[in-house]
N, C-alpha and C positions, 0 to 999 in steps of 0.2 A: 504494500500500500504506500501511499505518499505520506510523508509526515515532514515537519516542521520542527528542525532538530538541532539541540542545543548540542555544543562539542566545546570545551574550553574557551567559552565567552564568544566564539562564533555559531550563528545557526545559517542554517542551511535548507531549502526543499530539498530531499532526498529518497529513494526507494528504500524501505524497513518492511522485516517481515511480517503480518498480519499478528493481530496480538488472539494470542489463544486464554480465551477465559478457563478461569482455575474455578473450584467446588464453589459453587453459591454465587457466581459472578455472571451476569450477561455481557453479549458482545454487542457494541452501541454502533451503529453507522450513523455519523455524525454531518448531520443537518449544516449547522451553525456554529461560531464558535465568535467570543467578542475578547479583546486583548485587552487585558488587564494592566495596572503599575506593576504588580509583581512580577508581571512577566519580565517587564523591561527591566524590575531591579534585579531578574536573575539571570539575564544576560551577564549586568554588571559583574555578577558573583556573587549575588545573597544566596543563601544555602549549600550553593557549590553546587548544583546541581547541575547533572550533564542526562539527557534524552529529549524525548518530546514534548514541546510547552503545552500550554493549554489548562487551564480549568474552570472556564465557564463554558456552556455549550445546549444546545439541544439536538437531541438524535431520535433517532427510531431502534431501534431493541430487533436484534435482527438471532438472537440465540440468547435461550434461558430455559432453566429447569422450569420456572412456574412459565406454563403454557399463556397463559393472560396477558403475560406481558409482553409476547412477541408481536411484533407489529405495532405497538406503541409507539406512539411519541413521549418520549420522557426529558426532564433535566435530571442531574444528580450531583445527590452532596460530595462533597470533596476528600472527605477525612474516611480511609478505610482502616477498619479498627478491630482486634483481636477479640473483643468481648468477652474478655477472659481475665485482664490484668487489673491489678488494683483501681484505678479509674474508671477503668468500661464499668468495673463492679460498682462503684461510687456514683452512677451515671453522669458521669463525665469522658464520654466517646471520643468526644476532639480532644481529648488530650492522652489518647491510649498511648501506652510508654510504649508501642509496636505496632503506632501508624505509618501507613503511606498515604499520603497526599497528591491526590492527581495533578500532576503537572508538575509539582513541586518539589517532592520529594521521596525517592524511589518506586515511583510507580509514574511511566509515560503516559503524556495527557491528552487532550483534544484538541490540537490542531493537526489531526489526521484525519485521514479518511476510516476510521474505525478506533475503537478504545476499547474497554475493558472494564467495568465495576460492578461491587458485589450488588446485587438485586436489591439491599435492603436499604441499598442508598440511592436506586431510583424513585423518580416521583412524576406521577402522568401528568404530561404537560396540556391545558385546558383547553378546547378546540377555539375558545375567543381568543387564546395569546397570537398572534403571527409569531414565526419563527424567531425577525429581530424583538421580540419582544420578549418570549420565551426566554432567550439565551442574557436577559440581565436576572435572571431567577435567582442565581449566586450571588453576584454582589447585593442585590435588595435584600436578600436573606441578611448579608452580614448587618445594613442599616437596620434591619429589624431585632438584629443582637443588641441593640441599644436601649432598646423600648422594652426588652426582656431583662437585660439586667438593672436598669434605671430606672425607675416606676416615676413618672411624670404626672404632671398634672395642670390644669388649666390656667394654674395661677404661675407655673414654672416657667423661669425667662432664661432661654438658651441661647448661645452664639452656635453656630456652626463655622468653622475655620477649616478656607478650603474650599474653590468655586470646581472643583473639577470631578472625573467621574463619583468618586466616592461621595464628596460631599454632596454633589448634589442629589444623591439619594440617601444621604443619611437626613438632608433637610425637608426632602420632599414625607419622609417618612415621620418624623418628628412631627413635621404640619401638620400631621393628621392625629396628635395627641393632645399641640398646645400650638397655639396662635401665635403665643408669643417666643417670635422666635424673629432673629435674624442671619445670614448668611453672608461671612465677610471673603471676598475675596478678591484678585487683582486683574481682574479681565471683566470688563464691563459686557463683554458680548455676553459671558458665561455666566456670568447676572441676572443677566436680561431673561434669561431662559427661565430664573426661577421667578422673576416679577412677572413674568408672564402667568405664573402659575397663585400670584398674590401671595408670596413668601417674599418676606422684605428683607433686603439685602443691606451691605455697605462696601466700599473699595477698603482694600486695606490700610490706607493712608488717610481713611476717614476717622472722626472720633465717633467711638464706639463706649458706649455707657459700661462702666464696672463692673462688675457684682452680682453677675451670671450664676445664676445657681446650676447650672451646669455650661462645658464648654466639650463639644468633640472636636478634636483636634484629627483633620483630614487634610493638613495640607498637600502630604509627600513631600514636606522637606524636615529636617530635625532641629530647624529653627522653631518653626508649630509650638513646641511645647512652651518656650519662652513666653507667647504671647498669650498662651492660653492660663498661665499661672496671673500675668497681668488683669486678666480680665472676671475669672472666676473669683466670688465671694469666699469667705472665712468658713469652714464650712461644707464648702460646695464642692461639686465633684468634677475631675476631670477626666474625658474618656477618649483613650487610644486608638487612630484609628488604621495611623500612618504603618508602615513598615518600610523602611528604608536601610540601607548598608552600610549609612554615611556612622562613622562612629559619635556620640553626642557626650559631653562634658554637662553636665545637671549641677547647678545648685540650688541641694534640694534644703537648705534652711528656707526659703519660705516656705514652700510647701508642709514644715514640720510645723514653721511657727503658726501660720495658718490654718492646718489642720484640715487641710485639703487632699479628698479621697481623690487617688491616679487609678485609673480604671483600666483596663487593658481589654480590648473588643477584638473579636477575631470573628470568625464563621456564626451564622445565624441560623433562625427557621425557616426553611424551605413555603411551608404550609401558610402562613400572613403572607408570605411576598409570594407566590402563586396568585391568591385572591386580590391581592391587590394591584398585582398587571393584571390581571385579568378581568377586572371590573375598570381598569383606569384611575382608580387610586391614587398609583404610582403614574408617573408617567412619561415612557423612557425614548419613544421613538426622535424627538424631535434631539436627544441626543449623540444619533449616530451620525457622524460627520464621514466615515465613505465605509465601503463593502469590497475585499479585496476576495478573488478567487485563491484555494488553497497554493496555484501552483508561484502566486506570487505572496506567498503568505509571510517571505521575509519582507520585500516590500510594506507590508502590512503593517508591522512593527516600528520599520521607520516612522514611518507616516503616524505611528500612535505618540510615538518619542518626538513629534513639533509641537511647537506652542501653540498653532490655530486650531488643534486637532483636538477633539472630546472623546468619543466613543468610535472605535475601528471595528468593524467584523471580519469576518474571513467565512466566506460561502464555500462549499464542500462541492 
């Protein structure tokens, strides 16, 4: 098959042999696939990881034990997990001490023309999504990890830091808990997309009111955190959104003296962000900026790594 293949900080289109599903794993011919920051930080070298990128996606289910689910259209979670180790037992899956991570880490991902994961981490994708629609399943998931661990509320005044893919579905999601919210970031155009949607934004170099009883921190840079200690109350909570490689120096006495909870956000529920592209809720089409075919699927990555550039696909 074709895949889309990292090799010591270079990738490549190349031919790879079809991936054979192990005990409890379907085989996915993949639809759709959208290029994430992680991608581009693991080019860089985050994780070290060397095979096929990819971990967002939508596919059809083309080989499974359970008969139902062939011929599906599915997404699926990312984190394949032992369910056996201290954590999976503690129900805490994403952090199995004997996960692979599609795309990311020992397990090749979806920017092929075929993948590989276990059955019990797909999830049937809803005949109202379109495919570009379907395949932000994963990251809305992760903005919906926010609203899972941070119980919010109508009177909660949030910043979101951060105009680019992440944030702006970590804001779009928020929206739909508490009003009061704003979105800072340094592209007016990528602003624009969420005023469109009546979530009130600011440029970074606007002043921005204190004492945010929470602040997610999305920019993709490891300055983020800096600004977000600025802006968060005594108190209040700060949540991680970023992952980047860049190494970061912390000082963390305010944080002590203040008393300000650092949050760490990573993969979410599947099951709220299904319903919410699929009703329009969420709402992610007006953020894809082009559609590259697999065979130009490095192409595709550049073009995610410019500054005009929001949301990439890569069609199968």
């Amino acid at each position: 098959m074709r895949a889309l293949v990292l090799s010591d900080r270079e990738v490549r289109v190349d031919e790879v042999p079809d991936p054979q599903p192990q005990a409890g794993e379907a085989l996915v011919k993949v639809l759709m696939a959208g290029v994430c920051n992680t991608d581009l930080e693991l080019v860089r070298g985050y994780m070290g990881f060397n095979g096929v990128l990819g971990h967002e996606f939508v596919g059809i289910v083309e080989q499974a034990s359970n008969p139902h689910l062939v011929g599906k259209r599915v997404v699926g979670e990312i984190n394949c997990v032992c369910n056996t180790c201290h954590y999976c037992r503690m129900e805490m899956p994403n952090h199995c001490l004997d996960r692979s991570v599609l795309g990311i880490l020992k397990r090749n991902g979806a920017f092929a023309d075929y993948l590989t994961l276990p059955e019990e981490n797909l999830h049937l994708a809803p005949a109202s999504a379109r495919d570009d629609v379907a395949v932000f399943t994963e990251p809305t998931a992760a903005a919906f990890r926010i609203v899972e661990q941070v119980k919010l509320t109508d009177n909660d005044r949030v910043v979101v830091l951060g105009d680019g893919k992440l944030g702006q579905l970590c804001a779009q999601v928020i929206h739909l808990h508490t009003k009061n919210l704003v979105c800072v970031g340094k592209h007016p155009w990528k602003l624009q997309l969420l005023s469109n949607l009546g979530i009130k934004t600011a440029l970074a170099d606007e002043p921005v009111m204190r004492g945010a009883d929470v602040v997610v921190e999305a920019t993709g840079s490891h300055l983020g955190f800096e600004r977000a200690l600025e802006l968060v109350r005594p108190e209040g909570t700060i949540v991680l959104k970023t992952t980047v490689t860049h190494p970061t120096a912390l000082d963390l006495s305010i944080p002590v003296i203040n008393e300000v909870t650092i949050l760490g956000s990573r993969c979410g529920p599947f099951r709220p962000a299904l319903e919410a592209l699929s009703l329009g809720n969420v709402g992610v089409r007006p953020l894809v900026t082009d559609t590259f075919t697999l065979n130009d699927a490095d192409q595709a990555l550049q073009r995610a790594a410019e500054p005009d550039a929001m949301k990439v696909l890569i069609q199968m």
